[in-house]
C-alpha positions in Angstrom: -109.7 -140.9 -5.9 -112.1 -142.9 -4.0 -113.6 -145.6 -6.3 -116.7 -148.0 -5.4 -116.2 -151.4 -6.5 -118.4 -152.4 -9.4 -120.6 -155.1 -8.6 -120.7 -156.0 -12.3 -117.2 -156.0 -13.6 -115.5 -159.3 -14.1 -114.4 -161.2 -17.4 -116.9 -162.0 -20.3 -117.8 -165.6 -19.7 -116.4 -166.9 -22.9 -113.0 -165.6 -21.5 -113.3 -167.5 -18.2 -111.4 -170.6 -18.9 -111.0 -173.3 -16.3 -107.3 -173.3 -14.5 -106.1 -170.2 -16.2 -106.1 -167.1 -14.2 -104.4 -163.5 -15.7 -102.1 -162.2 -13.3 -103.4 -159.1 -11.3 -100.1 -158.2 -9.7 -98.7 -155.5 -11.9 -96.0 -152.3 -11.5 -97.7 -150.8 -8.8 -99.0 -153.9 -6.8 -102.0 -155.8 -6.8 -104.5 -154.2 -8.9 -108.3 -152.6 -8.1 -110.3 -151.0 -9.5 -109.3 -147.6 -8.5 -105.8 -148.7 -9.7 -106.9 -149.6 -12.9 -109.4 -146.3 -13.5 -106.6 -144.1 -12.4 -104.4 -145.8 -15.3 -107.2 -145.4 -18.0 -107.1 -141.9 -16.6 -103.9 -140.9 -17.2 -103.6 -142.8 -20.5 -106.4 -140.6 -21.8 -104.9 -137.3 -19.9 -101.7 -138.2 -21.8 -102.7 -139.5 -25.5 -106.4 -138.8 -26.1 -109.6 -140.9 -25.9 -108.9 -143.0 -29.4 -105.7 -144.3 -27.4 -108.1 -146.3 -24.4 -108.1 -149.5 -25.0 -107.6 -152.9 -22.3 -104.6 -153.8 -23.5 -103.2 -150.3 -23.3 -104.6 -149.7 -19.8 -102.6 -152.8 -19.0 -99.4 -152.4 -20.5 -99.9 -149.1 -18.0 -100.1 -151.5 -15.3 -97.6 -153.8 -16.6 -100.4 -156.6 -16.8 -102.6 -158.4 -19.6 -105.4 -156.8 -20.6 -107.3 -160.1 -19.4 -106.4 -159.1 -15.6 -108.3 -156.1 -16.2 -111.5 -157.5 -16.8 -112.3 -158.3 -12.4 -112.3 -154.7 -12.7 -113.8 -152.9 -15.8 -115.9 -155.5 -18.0 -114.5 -153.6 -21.6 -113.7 -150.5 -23.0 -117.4 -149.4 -22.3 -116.9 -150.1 -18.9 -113.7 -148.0 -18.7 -115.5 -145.0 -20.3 -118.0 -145.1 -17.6 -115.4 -145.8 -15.5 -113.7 -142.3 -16.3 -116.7 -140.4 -15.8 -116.9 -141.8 -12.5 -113.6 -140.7 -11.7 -114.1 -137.2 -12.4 -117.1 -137.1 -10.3 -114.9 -138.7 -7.6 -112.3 -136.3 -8.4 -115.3 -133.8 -8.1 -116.3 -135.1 -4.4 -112.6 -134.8 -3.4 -112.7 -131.1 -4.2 -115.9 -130.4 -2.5 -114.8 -132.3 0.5 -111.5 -130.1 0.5 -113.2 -126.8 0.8 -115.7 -125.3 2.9 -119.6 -126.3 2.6 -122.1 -123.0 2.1 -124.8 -122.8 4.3 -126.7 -121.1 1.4 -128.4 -123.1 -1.3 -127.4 -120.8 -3.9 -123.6 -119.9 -2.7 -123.4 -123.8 -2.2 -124.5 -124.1 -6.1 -122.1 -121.7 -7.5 -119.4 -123.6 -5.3 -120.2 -127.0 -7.2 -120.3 -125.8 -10.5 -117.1 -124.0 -10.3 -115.3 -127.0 -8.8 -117.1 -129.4 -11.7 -115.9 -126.6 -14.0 -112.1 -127.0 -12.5 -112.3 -130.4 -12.6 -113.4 -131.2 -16.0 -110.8 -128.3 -17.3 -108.3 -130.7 -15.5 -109.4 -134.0 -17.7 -110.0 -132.0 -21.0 -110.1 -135.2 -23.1 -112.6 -136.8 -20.5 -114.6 -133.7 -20.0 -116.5 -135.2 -23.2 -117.9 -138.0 -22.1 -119.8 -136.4 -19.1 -122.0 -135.6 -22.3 -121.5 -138.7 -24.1 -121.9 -141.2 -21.7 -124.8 -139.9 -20.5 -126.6 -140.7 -23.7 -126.2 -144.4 -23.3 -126.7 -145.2 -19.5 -129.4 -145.4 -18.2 -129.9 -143.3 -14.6 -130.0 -146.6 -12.2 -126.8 -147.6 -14.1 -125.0 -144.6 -13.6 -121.7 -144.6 -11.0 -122.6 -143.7 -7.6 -120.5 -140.8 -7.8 -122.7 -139.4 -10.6 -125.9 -140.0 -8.9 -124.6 -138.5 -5.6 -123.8 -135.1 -7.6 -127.4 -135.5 -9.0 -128.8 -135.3 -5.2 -126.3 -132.8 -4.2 -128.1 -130.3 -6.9 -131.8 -131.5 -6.5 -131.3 -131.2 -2.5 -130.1 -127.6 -3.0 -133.1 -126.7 -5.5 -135.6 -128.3 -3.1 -134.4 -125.9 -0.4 -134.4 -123.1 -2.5 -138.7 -124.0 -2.0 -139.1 -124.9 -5.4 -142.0 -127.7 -6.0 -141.0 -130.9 -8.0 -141.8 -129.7 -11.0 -139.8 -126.6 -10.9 -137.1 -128.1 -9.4 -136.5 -131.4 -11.8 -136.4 -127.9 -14.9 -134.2 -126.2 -13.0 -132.1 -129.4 -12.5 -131.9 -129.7 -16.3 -131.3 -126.3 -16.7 -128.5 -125.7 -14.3 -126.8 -129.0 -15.2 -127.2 -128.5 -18.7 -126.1 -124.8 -18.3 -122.5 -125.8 -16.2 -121.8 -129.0 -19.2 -122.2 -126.3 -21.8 -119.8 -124.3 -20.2 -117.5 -126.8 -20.3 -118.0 -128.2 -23.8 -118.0 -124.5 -25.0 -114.6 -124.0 -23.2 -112.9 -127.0 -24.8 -114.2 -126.5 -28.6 -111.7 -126.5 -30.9 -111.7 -123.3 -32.0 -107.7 -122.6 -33.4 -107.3 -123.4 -37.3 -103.6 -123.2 -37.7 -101.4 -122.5 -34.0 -99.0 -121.6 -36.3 -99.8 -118.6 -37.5 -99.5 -115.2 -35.6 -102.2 -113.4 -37.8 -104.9 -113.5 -35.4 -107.9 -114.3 -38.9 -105.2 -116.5 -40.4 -104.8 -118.4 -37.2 -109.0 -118.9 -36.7 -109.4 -119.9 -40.0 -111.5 -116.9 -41.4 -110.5 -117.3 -45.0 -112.3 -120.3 -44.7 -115.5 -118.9 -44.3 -117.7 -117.0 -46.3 -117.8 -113.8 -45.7 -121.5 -112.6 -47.4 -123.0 -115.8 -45.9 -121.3 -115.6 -42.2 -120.5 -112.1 -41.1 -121.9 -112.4 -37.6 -120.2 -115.4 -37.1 -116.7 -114.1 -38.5 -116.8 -111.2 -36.5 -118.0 -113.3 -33.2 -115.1 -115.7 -34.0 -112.4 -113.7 -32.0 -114.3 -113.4 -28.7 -115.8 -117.0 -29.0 -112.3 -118.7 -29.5 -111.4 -117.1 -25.9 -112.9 -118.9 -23.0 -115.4 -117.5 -21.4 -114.0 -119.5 -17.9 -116.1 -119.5 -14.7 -116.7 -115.8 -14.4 -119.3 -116.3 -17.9 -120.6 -120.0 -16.1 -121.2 -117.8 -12.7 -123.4 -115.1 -14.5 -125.7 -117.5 -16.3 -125.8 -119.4 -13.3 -127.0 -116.3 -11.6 -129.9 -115.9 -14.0 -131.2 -119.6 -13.9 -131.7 -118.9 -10.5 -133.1 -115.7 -10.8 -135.6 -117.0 -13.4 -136.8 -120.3 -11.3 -136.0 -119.0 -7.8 -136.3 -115.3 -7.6 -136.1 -113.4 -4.2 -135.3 -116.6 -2.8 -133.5 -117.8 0.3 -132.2 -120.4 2.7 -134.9 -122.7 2.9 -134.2 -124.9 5.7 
């Protein structure tokens, strides 16, 4: 997992005191960055997002949480800090397969391997959403702005004009993270139980009020995996870019 070096981390100055240094030498060796965002990663992979904390991704390490902050400048940091290593994750995969000489081939090839990769991280997936909300494009991990270009670069040679190409940008992204999101709903009421309406929950819900919704439950609690993010895919492109080809 290839991780850029954060020109902003480094400890609150409050916490900078004179003569005192927090060891960076932990389990694994000296830490970076990298070190330290594959630790919040597993932590998370393992326990859940409420379990992230700095003292937590250090006792990973086997350091103080204060060691940490060279590398991630709080928890906000370390949120961020997983998004950019799924998209690093993301470039990894790309860089392991064969590139598409067609715009729309090449498309379908990086949204199934963001759909394999978030599937991976299913407690991170979230946050591609969520952290999204609250920084700002400029401030986003290069990582995530690279995989911004990668899909704008692909629409642009598909000879769509700006305009077109920035909607189909929102689109397209927008269409792949609600794949995701939908595939990862909790959907299961008690795992328990074999009865398939018992199991969903639909005692729960009123029957007069939500029939469509009761009798959708069944399909919608199955994913609808890459094969359902391919076919809408299909159709964005179909709707902004139809009849088109390699633009080169």
């Amino acid at each position: 997992m290839a991780i850029e070096k954060d020109p902003t981390a480094g400890p609150p100055a409050e916490r900078r005191a004179p003569g005192r240094r927090a060891g960076d030498h932990g389990r694994y060796g000296r830490l970076s960055r990298e070190l330290v965002l594959t630790a919040a990663l597993g932590l998370v992979d393992r326990e859940g997002l409420s379990a992230l904390s700095m003292r937590r991704t250090g006792a990973e390490l086997g350091v103080e949480a204060m060691a940490l902050y060279r590398y991630a400048a709080g928890k906000d940091a370390l949120l961020d800090g997983l998004v950019e290593a799924l998209y690093a994750e993301l470039e990894e995969e790309l860089a392991a397969s064969e590139e598409s000489p067609e715009w729309r081939d090449e498309l379908h090839r990086i949204a199934a391997a963001t759909y394999r990769v978030a599937l991976g991280h299913p407690h991170v997936a979230p946050l591609l959403a969520t952290r999204m909300l609250a920084v700002p494009l400029a401030r986003r991990p290069l990582a995530v702005l690279r995989d911004h270009e990668r899909v704008l670069a692909l629409l642009n040679r598909a000879g769509l004009d700006e305009e077109a190409t920035v909607t189909a940008f929102r689109a397209v992204s927008g269409w792949i993270l609600g794949c995701i999101l939908g595939d990862l709903r909790a959907m299961v009421d008690n795992p328990d139980e074999p009865d398939p309406a018992f199991r969903l929950g639909l005692h729960r819900m009123p029957a007069r009020e939500l029939p469509s919704l009761r009798a959708a439950a069944p399909t919608l609690a199955r994913r609808g995996g890459p094969e359902v993010m391919a076919a809408g895919l299909d159709a964005l492109l179909d709707h902004f870019a139809p009849g088109a080809g390699v633009t080169e």
